[in-house]
N, C-alpha and C positions, 0 to 999 in steps of 0.2 A: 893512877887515877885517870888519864885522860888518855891513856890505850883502852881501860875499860871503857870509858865513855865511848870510843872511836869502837870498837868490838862492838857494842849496843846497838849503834848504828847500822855496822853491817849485818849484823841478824836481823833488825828489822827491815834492812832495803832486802835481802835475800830472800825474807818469808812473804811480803810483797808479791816479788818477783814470781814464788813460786805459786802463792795463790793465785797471780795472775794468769799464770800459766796453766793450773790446771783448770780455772778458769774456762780458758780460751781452749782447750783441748775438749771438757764438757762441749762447748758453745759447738764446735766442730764435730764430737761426734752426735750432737742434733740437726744437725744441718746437712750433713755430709748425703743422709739418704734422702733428702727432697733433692735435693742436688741430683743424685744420682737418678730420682725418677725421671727428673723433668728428661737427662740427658737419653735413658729411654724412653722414653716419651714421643723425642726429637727420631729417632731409631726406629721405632715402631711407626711413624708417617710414612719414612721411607718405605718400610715395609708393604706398608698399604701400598703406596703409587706406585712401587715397583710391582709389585703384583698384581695389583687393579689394572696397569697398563700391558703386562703380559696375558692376563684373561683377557683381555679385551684382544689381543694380537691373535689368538688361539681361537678363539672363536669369531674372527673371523673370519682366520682361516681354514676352518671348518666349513661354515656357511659360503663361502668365496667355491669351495671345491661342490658343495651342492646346499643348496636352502633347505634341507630336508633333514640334516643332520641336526640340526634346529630341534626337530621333532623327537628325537630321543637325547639330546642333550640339555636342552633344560626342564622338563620334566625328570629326568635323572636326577640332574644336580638338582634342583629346589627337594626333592623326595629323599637325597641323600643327606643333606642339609637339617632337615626336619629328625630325621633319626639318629644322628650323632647328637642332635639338641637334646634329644628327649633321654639319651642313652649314655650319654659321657659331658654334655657342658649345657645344666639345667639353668644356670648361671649366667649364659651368654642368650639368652634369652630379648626379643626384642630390638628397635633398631638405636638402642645404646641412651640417647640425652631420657626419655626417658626414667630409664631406669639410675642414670647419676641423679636425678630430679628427686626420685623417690626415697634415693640415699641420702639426701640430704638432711630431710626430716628428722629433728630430734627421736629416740626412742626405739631407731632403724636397726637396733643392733645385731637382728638376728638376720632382715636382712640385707645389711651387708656385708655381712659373712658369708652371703652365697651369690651377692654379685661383685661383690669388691674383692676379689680374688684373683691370683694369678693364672688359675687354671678358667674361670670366668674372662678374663683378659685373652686368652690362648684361643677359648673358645668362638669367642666372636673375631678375631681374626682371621681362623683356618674358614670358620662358617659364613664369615661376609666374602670372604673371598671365592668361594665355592658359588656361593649366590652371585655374584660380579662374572666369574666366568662360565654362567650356567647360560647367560645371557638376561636375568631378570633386571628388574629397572632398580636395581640398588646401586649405595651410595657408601664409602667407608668413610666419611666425613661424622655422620652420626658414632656409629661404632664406637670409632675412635674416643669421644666422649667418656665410654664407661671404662675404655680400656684404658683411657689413661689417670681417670680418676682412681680406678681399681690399681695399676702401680703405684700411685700416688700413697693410697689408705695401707695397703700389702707393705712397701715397705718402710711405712711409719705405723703399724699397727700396734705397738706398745702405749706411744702418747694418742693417738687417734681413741682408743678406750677409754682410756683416764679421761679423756676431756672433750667434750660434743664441741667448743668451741675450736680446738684445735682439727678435727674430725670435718667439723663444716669446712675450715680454710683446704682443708688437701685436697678436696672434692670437686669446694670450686677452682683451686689452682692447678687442678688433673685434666678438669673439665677447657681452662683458658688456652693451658697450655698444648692440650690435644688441636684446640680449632686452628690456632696462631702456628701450630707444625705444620697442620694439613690443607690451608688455604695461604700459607706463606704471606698472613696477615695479626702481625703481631697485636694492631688495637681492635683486630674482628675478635679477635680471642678474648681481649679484655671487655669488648663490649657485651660479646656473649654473656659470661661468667656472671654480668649485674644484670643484664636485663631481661633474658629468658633462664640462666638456673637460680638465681637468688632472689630477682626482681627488686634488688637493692644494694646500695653501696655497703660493703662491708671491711668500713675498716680494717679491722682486726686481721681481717687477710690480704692484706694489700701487698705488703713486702714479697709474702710466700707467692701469691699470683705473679707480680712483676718479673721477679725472681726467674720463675718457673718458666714464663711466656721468654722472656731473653733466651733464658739457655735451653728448651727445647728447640725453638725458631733456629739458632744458630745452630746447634746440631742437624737440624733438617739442612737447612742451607749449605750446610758445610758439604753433605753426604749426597742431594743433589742439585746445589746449585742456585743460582737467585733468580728463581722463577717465577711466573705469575702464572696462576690457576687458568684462566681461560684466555690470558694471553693481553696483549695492551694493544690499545687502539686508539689512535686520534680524531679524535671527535667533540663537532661542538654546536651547542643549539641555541642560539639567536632570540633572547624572551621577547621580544616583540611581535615576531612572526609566533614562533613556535610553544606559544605559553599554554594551547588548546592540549599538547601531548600531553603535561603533566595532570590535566584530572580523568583525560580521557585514559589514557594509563593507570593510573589508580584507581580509579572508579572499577574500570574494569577487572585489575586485579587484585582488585580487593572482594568484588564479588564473586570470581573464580576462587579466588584463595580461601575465603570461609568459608564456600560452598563446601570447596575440597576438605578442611579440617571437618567441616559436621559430617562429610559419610563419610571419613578415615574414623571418627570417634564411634560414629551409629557403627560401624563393622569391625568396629573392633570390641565391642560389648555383643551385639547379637549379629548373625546373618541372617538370612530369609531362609527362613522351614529347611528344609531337607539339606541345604547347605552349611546351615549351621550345626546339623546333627553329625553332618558326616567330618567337620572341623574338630566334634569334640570327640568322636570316638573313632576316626581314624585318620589321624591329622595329615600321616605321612601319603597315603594316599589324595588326601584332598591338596597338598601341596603339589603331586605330581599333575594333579586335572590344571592346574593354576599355571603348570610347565608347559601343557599341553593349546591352554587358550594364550597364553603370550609367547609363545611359538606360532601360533598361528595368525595371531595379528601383526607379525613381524615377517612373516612371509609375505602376508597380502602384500604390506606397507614397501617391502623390498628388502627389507632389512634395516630400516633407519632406525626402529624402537628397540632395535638390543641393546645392551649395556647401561650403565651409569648417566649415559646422555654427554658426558665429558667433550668426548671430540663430535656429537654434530651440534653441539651449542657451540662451541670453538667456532665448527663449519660458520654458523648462522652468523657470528658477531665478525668475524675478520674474512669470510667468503660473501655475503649474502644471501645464502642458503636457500639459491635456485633449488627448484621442486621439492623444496622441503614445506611444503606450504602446510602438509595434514601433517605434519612433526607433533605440534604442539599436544592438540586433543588424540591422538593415538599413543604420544609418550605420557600425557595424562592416566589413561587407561591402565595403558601398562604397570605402571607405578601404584595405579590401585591394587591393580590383581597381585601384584608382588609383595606389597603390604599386608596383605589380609593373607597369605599363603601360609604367613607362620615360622616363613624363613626368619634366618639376622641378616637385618641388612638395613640401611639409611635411606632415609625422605629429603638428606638435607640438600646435597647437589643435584640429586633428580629435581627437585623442585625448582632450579634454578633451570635445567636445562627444559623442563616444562616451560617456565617463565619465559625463556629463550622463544622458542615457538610462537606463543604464545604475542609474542610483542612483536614476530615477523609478519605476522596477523596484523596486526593494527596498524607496525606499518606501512598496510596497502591501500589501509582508509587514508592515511594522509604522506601523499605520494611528493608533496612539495619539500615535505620535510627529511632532515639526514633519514636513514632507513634505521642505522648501526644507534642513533641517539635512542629512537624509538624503541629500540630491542633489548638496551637496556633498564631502560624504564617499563618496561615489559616485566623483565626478570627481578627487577627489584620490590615492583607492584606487586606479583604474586606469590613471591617468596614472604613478602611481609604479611599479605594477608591468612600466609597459608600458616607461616609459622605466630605471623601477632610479634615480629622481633624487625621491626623497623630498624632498627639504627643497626644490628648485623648485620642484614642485610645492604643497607648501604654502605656500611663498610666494606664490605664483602665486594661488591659491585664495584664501587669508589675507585678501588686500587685497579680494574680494568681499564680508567681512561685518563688520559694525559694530560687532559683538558678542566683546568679549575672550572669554565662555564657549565657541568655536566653536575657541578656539587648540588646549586641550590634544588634543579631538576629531579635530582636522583633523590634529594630530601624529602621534596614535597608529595612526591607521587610515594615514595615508600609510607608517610605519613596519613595520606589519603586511606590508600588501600588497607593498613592496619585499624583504624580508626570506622571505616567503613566492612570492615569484614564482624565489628563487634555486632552488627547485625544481624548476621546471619549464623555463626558462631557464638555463643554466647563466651565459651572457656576455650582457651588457649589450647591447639596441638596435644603441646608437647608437656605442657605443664600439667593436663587434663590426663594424657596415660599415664604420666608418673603417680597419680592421684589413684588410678584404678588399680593399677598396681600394687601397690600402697596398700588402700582397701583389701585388696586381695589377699596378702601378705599377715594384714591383721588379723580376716578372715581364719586362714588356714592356721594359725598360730592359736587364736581361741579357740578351734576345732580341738587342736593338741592338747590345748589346758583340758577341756572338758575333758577328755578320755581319760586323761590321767586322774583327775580329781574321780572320775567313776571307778575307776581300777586299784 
């Protein structure tokens, strides 16, 4: 009797055991492929900055050998650009937050089957990268966004269908985990995620994001290093003298910044007469003419408005970026023409290296003050007005100075400038194409239905 009792025992601690076990194996193969995105994820930043920073090497040394190679090489590449879009990655369409913005939306399912893909992911890769070393004023920071939500959704696309709420968390934890690789800023990532894709805390994906921003970051880190995007500077501003920078800075960049969202949005619904005829019926061509004018502003200028903006916003914040004074409103320019060209390519660091400029400008209005304090209250002011996402942006900024006294500064003016851009903007950037998109998407879709209900 009490072997059987003792036998009883061990078959129930054993089926325990193995419930727990397989349990825990279930629990593991759910997690295993968020796991695995995030870690490319971390893989695919590298990818960018290693390549972003070799286009950017190549054409300069193009341009270095004569200014005029300019002329057939970014009209080339943005016309090359445009026709693999249209011809093999309809998917990679767009400069990326965007279009994870639109993914988000309940009811998305069709499409995000056509941006949430791996070959969509591919596409904006090979494509932002062809635009970075074509010389236009793009950014793989945005990109990044859909590419990494698109691994995120690709490879959990089993529970991603079954459940919108699981579907939203990969999206935005694709989305945290793309900024937190690419700006080696793990709570830029997380801030992103709530306050320009979701515009709200969401629970429910809190673990998946955390998660996701740790082991992408570290993967980047690991592969190149514990860097800082625009580099660190010591610097510090004094609020009793210097309290004038922070509205003069926001003010201003807040009014530059929403100027700039209302004609990226006006040109990105219509253009003016014959250049919007020629955008819809011969795209590749009209990206080439758009090769041809930011080639040619980049001659005049000498060459400062090629690329990303990456290394002369470096220049401006840790050189002082002697004779770069027309930087700001010439890489403004640029960044438009490259927008509306129809390439893939990102607003998110150009806008910063705009901002850059932009603040070497102001400060020459106030010459008493640090110069380096000013420039980045510059970049912050009109990143926030441009994008309406104030606290990435200071984050983003934040991790550039060493100096706790640069916190409240950088707060107030990003604060200014978003709050003051809702003037002149009424809808946010990024949140506002994801909308049109959207529209678009439903559009075409009820096109479909109709045919077939007449057929």
């Amino acid at each position: 009797m009490p072997d059987q009792h003792v036998a009883g025992l061990l078959r129930q601690q054993v089926s325990r055991r193995l419930r727990h076990f397989v349990l825990s194996t279930a629990l593991w193969r759910r997690r295993a492929p968020i796991w695995l995105a995030a870690v490319l994820i971390g893989c695919t930043a590298f990818v960018f900055s290693t390549g972003s920073n070799w286009a950017h090497i190549l054409f300069e040394a193009a341009y270095a050998h004569s200014p005029y190679w300019s002329l057939l090489i970014t009209p080339c590449g943005l016309g090359l650009s445009v026709f693999l879009l249209n011809r093999y990655f309809a998917g990679a369409v767009g400069g990326g937050i965007p279009q994870a913005i639109a993914a988000l939306h309940p009811g998305t399912l069709v499409l995000r089957e056509r941006l949430l893909t791996l070959k969509a992911a591919l596409g904006q890769v090979l494509l932002t990268l062809i635009g970075i070393s074509s010389g236009a004023t793009f950014g793989y920071e945005g990109p990044i966004v859909q590419v990494g939500a698109a691994i995120k959704y690709s490879l959990n696309r089993g529970a991603a269908i079954k459940n919108e709420g699981t579907s939203r968390s990969l999206i935005l934890a694709g989305a945290a985990a793309s900024v937190a690789a690419a700006f080696n800023a793990p709570l830029a990532g997380i801030v992103f995620a709530i306050e320009e894709m979701s515009h709200a805390f969401d629970q429910r994906a809190t673990s998946t994001i955390l998660l996701s921003v740790i082991i992408a970051g570290l993967t980047a880190m690991s592969l190149e290093g514990n860097y800082n995007y625009f580099g660190i500077t010591s610097v510090t501003l004094d609020l009793r003298h210097g309290w004038i920078a922070m509205p003069v800075c926001g003010i201003a960049g807040g009014l530059i910044g929403g100027l700039t969202a209302r004609i990226m949005l006006k040109l990105s619904a219509n253009l003016p007469g014959p250049f919007h005829r020629l955008r819809q019926q011969n795209p590749i061509l009209f990206a080439i003419a758009c090769g041809i004018a930011i080639a040619a502003i980049g001659i005049m200028a000498g060459g400062i408005t090629f690329g990303t903006g990456y290394w002369r916003a470096r220049e401006i914040i840790l050189q002082g970026g002697d004779g770069l004074e027309a930087y700001g409103p010439l890489k403004w320019l640029t960044m438009l023409i490259s927008f509306i060209s129809g390439a893939p390519g990102g607003t998110l660091a150009p806008s910063l290296a705009v901002g850059a400029g932009i603040g070497l400008n102001l400060a020459s209005l106030m010459p008493d003050l640090p110069q380096t304090a000013i420039i980045l209250l510059g970049m912050v002011a009109f990143f926030s007005g441009m994008t309406r996402a104030p606290m990435t942006g200071f984050v983003i900024v934040m991790e550039m100075s060493d100096s706790s006294s640069m916190i409240i500064p950088l707060m107030a003016s990003a604060l200014i400038a978003a709050n003051l851009s809702r003037l002149i903007s009424r809808k946010a950037l990024y949140g506002e194409l994801g909308y049109m998109l959207l529209r678009k998407a439903r559009r075409e879709e009820a096109q479909i239905d109709q045919l077939r209900r007449d057929t």
